[in-house]
N, C-alpha and C positions, 0 to 999 in steps of 0.2 A: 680453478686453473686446470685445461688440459694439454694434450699435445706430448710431445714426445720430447722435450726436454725435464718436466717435473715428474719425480714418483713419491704417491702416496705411499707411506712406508708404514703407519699407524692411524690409527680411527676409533673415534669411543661416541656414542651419545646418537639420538636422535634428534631432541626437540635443545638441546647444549652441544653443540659438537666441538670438539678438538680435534683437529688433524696433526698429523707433523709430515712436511714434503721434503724430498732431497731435488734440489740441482744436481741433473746429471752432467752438468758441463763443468758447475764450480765446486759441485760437493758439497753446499754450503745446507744446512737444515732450519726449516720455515716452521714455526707454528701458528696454524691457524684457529681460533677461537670464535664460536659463535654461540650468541644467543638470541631468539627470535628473531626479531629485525637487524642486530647489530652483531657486527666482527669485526675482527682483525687480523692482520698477520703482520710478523716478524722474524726478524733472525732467532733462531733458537739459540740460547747464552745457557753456556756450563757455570760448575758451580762458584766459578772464579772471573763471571762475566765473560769470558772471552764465544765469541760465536763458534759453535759445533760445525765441524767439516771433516767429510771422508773425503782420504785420499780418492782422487780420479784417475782411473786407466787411460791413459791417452793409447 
């Protein structure tokens, strides 16, 4: 994902990566996971399920 609404905010791993992204519009935080050939991404959930979001500066 690039462009000018998602930021990479964290990063670990080479050949395993994690990401985590913010929505600069909804606030809302992605986690991305990959391994070799296969990934995923999702909402990132705290520890009570509920999806992680920073407030937005409108």
């Amino acid at each position: 994902m690039t462009g000018d609404r998602f930021e990479k905010v964290y990063a670990q791993g080479m050949m395993t990566v994690m990401e985590i992204w913010v929505d600069r519009e909804t606030g809302v935080h992605y986690i991305w996971h990959a391994s070799g050939y296969a990934g995923g991404f999702s909402p990132l959930l705290d520890q009570d399920g509920k999806v992680v979001v920073t407030p937005v500066a409108k």
